[in-house]
N, C-alpha and C positions, 0 to 999 in steps of 0.2 A: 399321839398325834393322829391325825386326819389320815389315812391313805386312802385314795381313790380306788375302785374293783373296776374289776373286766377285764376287756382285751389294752386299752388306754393304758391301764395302771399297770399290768403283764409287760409290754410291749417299755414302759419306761424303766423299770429298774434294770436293764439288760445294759444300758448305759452308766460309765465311768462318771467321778465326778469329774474328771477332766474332760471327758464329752461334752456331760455338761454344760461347762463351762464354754465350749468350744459352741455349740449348735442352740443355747439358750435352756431357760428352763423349765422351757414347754416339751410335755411327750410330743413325740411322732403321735399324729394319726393314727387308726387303725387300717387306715389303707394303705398306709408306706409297706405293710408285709404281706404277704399270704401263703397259706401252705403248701409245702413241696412232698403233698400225697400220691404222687406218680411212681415214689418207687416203695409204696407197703408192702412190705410180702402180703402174699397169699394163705388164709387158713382156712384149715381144714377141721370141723368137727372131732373132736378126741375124747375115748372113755378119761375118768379122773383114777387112773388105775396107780400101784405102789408098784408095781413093778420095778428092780434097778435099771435092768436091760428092754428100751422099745422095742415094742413089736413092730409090725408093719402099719399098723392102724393107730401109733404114737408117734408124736413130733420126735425129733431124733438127735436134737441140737442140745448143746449143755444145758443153755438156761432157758425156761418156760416161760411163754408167753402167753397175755388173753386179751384178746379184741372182742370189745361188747357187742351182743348180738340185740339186745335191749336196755333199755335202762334200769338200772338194779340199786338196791343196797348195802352200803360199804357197810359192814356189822364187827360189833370189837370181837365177838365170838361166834364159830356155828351156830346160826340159829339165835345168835344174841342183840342185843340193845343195836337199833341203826344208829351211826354215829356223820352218815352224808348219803347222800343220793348224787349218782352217777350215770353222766347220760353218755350215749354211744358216741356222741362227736364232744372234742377238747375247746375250751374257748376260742382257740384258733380256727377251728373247723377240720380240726384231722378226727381221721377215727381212734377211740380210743384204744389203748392198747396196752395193758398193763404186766407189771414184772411180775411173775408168779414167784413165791420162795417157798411153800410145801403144799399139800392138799391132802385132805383127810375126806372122804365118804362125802361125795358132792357137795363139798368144798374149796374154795383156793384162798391160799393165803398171798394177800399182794402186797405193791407198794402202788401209793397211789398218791397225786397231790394235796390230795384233803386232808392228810393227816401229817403231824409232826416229823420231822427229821426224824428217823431211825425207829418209827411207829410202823405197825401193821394192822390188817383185817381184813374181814371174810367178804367175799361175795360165795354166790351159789356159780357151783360150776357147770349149770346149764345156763345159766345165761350170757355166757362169752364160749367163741372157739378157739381150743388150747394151740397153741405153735411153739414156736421155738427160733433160736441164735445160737448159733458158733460164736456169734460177734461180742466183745468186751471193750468198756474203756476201763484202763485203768490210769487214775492221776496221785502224783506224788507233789504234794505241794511245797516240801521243802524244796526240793530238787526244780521245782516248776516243768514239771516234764507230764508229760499224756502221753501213755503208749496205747497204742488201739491192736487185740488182739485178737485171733480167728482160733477156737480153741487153743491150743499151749502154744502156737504160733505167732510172734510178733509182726504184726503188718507195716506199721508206722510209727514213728517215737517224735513226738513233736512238744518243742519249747512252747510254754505258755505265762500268759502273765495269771495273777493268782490277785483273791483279796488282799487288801492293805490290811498291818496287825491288826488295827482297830475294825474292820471288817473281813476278817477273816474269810476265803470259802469255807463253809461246812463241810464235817467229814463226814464218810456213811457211805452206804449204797442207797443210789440212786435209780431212774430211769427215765433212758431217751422218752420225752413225752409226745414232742412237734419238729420238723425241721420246713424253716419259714426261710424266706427271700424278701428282702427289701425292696421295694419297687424303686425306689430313688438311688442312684448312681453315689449322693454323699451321704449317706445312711453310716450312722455313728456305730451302728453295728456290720460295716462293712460287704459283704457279697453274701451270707448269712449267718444262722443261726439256729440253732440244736438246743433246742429245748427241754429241760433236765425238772423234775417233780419233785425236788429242791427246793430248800427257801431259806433267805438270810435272815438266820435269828438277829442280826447286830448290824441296824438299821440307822443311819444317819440322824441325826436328831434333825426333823426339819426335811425329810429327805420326801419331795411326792409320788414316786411312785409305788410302786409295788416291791415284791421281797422273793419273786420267781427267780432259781438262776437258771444259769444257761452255759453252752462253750458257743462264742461269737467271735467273727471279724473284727476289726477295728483297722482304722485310718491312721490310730497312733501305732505303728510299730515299733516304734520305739519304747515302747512300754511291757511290750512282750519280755517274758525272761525275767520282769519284777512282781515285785506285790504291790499291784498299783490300782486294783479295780474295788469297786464294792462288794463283789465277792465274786462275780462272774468268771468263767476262764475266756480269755481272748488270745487266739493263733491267728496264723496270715491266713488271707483268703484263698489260698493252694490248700493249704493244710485242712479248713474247715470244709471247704467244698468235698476233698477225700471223704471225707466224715460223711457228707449228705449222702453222698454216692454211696459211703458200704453199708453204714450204719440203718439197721430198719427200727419203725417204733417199736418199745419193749426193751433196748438192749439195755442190761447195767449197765450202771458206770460207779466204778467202786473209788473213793477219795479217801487221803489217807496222809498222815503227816509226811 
């Protein structure tokens, strides 16, 4: 089928088919959101060192992060075949900010949207500067639970709703991409949205928008606590706000039966 690209066809598949049904079956605008880049950490230039233990002049936090400093090439190997091109701002207009999972000799290996669930690849690691989180999600979709963690520390343990069988969320490690605010008070995806470099392989036949997930607001609370979404996770608007507040881009978010 047809799906629409951009920010239109992004900003539509974050809604339920019960949204949907609820607000019609036109996306929101691209204006209904925009990004909430007021609280990026700050980075700082870093060697691509092996070290276990940072020095003073290494980020210092579990998991590594890269904010692009220009626009580069996602490569399936050092030095190998380009498989997309990557620019410093995200369709939304955040800065980029990618999960780092190794690096080898002015290399990082990432997660990034352009590639498949559970896929990785290279950028050069002089063109992004390295950082770092304490910060974790982690979701259990049997359970429908989201714990948000600061190193081994549990911060938050929040009920959520989860894909319907037939649209499952995907499982896998993930990464916070954008965290966006709806401008309109009845915005289907409620007070916000946390934008995740995820995508639902298991697409609605017929369905227009796009296949981004996300963890989002919603108006249905009542649906929180089931598998009732197309793959998206939806908490209350206290709960998801917590999220904007601690959560910076870069953080995993690891999904898991």
């Amino acid at each position: 089928m047809a799906v629409p690209t951009g920010l239109r066809a992004s900003l539509a598949l974050l809604v339920s088919t019960a949204a949907v049904a609820g607000c019609g079956d036109e996306p929101r605008p691209a204006a209904t959101v925009r990004a909430d880049a007021d609280r990026v950490p700050a980075f700082a230039p870093q060697p691509a060192s092996g070290r276990e233990r940072p020095t003073a002049d290494e980020p210092a936090g579990r998991w590594l992060t890269a904010r692009l400093k220009k626009p580069t090439k996602l490569r399936r190997a050092p030095g190998g075949r380009a498989v997309a091109r990557l620019r410093t701002r995200t369709e939304f207009g955040s800065p980029r900010v990618l999960g780092v999972v190794a690096r080898r000799d002015g290399w990082l290996q990432v997660v990034a949207t352009e590639l498949p669930n559970g896929d990785r690849a290279w950028i050069r690691s002089a063109d992004a500067r390295l950082g770092s989180t304490d910060w974790s999600i982690r979701v259990d979709r049997s359970a429908r639970r989201l714990v948000l963690r600061r190193g081994d520390s549990r911060v938050e343990r929040l009920t959520v709703a989860v894909g319907r069988p037939d649209t499952p969320t995907p499982r896998g490690r993930f990464t916070v991409t954008d965290k966006l605010r709806p401008a309109r008070a009845d915005s289907p995806y409620g007070c916000c949205i946390v934008a995740l470099s995820g995508r639902q392989t298991k697409l609605v036949e017929g369905w227009p928008g796009g296949d981004r997930l996300a963890i989002h607001a919603t108006p249905q609370t009542e649906t929180i606590g089931d598998a009732a979404s197309l793959g998206c996770l939806r908490a209350r608007d206290a709960d998801v706000r917590a999220l904007m507040r601690r959560v910076p881009l870069g953080t995993p978010v690891f999904i898991r039966s």
